[in-house]
C-alpha positions as CSV (number, residue, x, y, z in Angstrom):
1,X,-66.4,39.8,27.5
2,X,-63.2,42.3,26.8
3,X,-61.7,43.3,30.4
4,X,-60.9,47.0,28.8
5,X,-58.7,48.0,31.3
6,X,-56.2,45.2,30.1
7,X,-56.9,45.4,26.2
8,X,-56.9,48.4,24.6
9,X,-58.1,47.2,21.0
10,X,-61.2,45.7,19.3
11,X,-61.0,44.2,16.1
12,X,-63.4,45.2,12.9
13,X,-65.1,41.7,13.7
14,X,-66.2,42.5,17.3
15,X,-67.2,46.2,16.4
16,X,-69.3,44.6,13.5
17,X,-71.4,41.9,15.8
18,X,-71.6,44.5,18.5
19,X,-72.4,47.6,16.3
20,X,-76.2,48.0,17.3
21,X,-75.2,47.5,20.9
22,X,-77.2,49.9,23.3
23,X,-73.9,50.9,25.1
24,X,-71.7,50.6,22.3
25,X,-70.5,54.2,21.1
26,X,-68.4,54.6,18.4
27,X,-66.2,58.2,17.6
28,X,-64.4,59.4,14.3
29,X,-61.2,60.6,16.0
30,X,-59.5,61.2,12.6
31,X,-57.0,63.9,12.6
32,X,-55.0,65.1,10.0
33,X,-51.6,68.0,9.7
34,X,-52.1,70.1,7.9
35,X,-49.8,69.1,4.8
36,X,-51.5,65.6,4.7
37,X,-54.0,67.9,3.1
38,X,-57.3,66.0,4.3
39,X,-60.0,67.4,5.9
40,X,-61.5,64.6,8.8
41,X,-64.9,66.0,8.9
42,X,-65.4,66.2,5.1
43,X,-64.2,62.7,5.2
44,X,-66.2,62.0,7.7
45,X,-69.2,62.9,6.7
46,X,-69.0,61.6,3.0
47,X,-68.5,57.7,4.8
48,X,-67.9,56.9,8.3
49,X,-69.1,53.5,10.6
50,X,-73.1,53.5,11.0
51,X,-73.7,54.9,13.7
52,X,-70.4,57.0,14.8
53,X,-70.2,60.4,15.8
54,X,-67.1,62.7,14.9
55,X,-65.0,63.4,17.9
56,X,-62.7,66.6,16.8
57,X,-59.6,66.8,19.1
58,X,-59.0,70.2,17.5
59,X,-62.6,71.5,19.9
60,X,-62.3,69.1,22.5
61,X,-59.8,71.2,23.8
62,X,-58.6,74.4,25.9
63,X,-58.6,76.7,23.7
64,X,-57.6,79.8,26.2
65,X,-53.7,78.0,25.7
66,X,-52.0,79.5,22.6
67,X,-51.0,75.5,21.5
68,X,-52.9,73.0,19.6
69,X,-55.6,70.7,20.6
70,X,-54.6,70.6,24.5
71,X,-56.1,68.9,26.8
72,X,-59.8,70.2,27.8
73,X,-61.3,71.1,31.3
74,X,-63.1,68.0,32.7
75,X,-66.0,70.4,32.5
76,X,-65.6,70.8,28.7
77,X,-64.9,66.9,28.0
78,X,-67.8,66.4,30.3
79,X,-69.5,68.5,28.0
80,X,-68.4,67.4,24.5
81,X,-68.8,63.7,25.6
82,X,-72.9,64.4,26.9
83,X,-73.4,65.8,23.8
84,X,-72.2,63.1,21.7
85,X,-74.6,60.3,23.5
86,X,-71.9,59.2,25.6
87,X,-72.7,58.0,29.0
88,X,-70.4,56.9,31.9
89,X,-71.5,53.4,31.4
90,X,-71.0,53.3,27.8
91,X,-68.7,51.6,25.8
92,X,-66.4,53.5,23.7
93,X,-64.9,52.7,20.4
94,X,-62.4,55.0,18.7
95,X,-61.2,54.9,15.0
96,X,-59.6,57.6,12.6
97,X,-58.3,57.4,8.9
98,X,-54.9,57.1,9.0
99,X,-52.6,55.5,11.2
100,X,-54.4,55.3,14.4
101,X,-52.9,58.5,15.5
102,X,-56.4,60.5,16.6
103,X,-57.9,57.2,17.4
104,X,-55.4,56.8,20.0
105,X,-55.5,60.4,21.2
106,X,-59.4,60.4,22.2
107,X,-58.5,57.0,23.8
108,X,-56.3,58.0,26.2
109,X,-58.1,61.5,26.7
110,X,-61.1,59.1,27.6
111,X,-58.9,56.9,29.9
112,X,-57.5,60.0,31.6
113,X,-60.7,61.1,32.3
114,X,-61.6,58.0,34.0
115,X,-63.3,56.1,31.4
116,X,-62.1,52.2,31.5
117,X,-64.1,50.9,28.7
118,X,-62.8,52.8,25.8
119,X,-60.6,50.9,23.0
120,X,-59.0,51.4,19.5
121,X,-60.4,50.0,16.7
122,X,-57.4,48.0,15.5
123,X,-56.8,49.2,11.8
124,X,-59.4,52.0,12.0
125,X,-61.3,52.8,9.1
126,X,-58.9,51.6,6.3
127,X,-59.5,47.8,7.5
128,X,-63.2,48.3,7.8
129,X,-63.7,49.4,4.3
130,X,-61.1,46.8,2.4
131,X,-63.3,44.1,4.3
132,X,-66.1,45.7,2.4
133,X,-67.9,46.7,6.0
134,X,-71.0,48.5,5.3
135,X,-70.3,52.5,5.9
136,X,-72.8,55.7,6.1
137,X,-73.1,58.9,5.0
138,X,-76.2,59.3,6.7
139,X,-76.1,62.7,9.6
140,X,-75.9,61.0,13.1
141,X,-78.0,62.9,15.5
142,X,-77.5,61.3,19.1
143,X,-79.8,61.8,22.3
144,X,-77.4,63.9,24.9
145,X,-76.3,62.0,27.8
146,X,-75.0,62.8,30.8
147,X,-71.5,62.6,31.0
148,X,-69.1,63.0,35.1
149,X,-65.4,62.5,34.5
150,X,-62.7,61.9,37.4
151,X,-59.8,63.1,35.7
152,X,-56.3,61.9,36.4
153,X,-53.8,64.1,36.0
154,X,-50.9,61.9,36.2
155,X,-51.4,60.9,33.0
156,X,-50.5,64.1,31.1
157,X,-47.5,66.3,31.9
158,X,-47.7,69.9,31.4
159,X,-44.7,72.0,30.5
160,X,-43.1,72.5,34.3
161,X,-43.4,69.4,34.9
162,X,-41.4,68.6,32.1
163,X,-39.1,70.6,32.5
164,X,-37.9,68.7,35.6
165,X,-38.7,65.4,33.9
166,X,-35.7,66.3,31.8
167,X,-33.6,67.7,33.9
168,X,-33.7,65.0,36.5
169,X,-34.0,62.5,34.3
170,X,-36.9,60.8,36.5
171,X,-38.9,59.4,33.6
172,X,-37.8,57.6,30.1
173,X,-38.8,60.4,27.5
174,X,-40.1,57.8,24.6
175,X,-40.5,60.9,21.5
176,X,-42.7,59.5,18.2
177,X,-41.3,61.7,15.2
178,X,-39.9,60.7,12.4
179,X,-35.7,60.2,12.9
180,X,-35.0,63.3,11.2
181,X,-37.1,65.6,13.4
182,X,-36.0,63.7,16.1
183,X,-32.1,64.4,14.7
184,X,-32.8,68.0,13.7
185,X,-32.1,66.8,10.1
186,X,-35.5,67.3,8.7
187,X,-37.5,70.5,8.8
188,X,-41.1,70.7,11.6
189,X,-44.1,70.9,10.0
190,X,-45.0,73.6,11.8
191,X,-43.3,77.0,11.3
192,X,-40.7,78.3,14.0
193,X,-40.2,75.8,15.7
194,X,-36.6,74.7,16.6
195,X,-35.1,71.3,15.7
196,X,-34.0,68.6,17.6
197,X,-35.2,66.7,20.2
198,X,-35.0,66.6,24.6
199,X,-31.8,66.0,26.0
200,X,-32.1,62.5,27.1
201,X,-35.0,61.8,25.2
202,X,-35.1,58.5,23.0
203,X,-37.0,57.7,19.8
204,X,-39.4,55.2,17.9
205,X,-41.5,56.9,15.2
206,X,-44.9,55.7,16.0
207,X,-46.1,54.0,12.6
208,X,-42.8,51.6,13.3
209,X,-45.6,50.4,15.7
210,X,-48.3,49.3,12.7
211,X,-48.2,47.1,10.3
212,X,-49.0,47.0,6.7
213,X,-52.4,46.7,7.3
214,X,-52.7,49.5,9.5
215,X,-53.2,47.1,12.4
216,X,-51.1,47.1,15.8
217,X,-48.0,44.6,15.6
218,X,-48.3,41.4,17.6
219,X,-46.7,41.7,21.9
220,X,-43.1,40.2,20.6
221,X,-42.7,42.7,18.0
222,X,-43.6,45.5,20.1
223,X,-41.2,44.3,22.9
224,X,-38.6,44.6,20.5
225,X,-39.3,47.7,19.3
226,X,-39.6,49.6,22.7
227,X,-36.6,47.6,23.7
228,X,-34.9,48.0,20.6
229,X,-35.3,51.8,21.0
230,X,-33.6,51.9,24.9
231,X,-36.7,51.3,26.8
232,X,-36.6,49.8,30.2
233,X,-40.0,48.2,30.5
234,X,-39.9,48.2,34.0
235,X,-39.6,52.2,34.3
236,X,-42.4,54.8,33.7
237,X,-42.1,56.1,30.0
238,X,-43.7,59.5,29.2
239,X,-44.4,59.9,25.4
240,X,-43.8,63.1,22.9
241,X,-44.4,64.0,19.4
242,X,-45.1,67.1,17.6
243,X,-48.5,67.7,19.4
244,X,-49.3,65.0,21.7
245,X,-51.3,63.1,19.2
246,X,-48.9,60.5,17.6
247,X,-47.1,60.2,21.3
248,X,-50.7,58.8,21.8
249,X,-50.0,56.0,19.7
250,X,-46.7,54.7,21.7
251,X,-48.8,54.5,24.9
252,X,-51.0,52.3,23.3
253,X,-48.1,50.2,22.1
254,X,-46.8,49.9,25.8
255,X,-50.7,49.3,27.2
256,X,-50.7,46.5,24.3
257,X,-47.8,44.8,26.4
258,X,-49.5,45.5,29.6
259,X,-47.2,48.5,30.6
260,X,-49.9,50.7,31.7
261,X,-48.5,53.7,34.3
262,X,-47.1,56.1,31.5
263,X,-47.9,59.4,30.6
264,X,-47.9,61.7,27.9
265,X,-46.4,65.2,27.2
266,X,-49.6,67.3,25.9
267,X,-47.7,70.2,24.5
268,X,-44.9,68.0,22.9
269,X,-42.8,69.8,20.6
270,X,-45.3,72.6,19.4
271,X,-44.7,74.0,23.1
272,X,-40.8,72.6,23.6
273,X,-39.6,73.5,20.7
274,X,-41.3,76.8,20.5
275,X,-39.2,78.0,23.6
276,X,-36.3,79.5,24.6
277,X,-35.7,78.3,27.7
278,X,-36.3,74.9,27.1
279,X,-33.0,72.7,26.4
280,X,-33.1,71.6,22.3
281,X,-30.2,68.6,21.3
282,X,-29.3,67.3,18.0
């Protein structure tokens, strides 16, 4: 039996012998910017895992807060989850169609609402279709559930607390864009937004995480990388990216290496970078 709170991955073979489990729920987290120019639920609904239901990020959110896809009420997530199937005793699977990136952002959404057994499928949907898994296009209908979260709100920062974050330096800001963003020396994919990165802040792009395969990289390559990057393992590390979704993606890196107290900045650089009284650095 998978102790959940320690591993945060499945593999394609264990989803497949445990795929008509009861208690076994599995969510298309796929999520997609907008110039990747795919469209998750389209996708989703031409072929997904038998079974799955489509979890979108983009409406399990608060949408009162002028920013994308932030974090939901525990009354919504509540809500959302009940109305997928998903009980507080289930086990929860999540996969997307790229590079793990939505996958790992209804994981730790899960986890921060209190749900322990929750994992990433390792490789997501690419690595169950080039083993030639059987996939659906068949409309998923499940039987609502009832669905209590305990939410934990240490593991996402909001914007004041982030503020001091930075300015007292009493966290390791880990950000997961691409160098150049990071730099300033490539353009945001999302208009007028400044360039640059957190004063302080260091950076691994997330897919330096993956491998070719789409899989997570094995413990010692990990180490290296977080390391490699300035990373005190020993220290807290709250994550960024352009809209807390890759930043998602490092936190399941560090859980991977059993570094599990981190957090993760939900407005990321859609809200930082957006400001003007937010310090920018290139």
């Amino acid at each position: 039996m998978i102790d959940f709170k320690r591993q945060p991955l499945v593999d394609t073979e264990w989803l497949a012998a445990h795929l008509d489990d009861d208690d076994v729920k599995v969510i298309d987290s796929s999520f997609y910017l907008p110039a990747e120019k795919r469209d998750p639920r389209a996708e989703y609904a031409a072929a997904h895992i038998p079974g799955a239901v489509f979890f979108d990020i983009d409406e399990v959110a608060d949408k009162t807060i002028p920013l994308p896809h932030m974090f939901p009420s525990p009354e919504t997530f509540d809500a959302a989850a009940g109305a997928l199937g998903i009980g507080n005793g289930d086990t929860v699977i999540s996969y997307d169609g790229g590079k793990l990136t939505g996958a790992c952002r209804a994981w730790w959404m899960f986890r921060a609402f209190g749900h322990d057994r929750v994992a990433v499928l390792d490789g997501g949907m690419s690595k169950w279709r080039a083993e030639g898994r059987a996939v659906s296009a068949d409309p998923v209908a499940p039987a609502p559930a009832t669905y209590r979260s305990t939410f934990d709100p240490a593991m996402v920062q909001p914007l004041d607390a982030m503020m001091n974050i930075v300015a007292e330096g009493s966290m390791q800001v880990l950000d997961a864009r691409s160098a150049g963003r990071f730099t300033g020396t490539a353009p945001e994919p999302r208009q007028g937004l400044r360039s640059g990165h957190m004063p302080g802040a260091l950076n691994l792009p997330y897919d330096r995480l993956l491998r070719d395969d789409g899989t997570l990289r094995p413990p010692e390559e990990l180490r290296d990388l977080f390391t490699g990057a300035g990373i005190d393992l020993g220290g807290t590390v709250v994550t960024s990216c352009g809209s807390g979704v890759s930043a998602a993606v490092l936190l399941l890196g560090l859980y991977a290496l059993g570094h599990h107290d981190n957090t993760l900045y939900d407005g990321s650089w859609s809200e930082w970078g957006n400001r003007d009284d937010t310090p920018v650095v290139t």
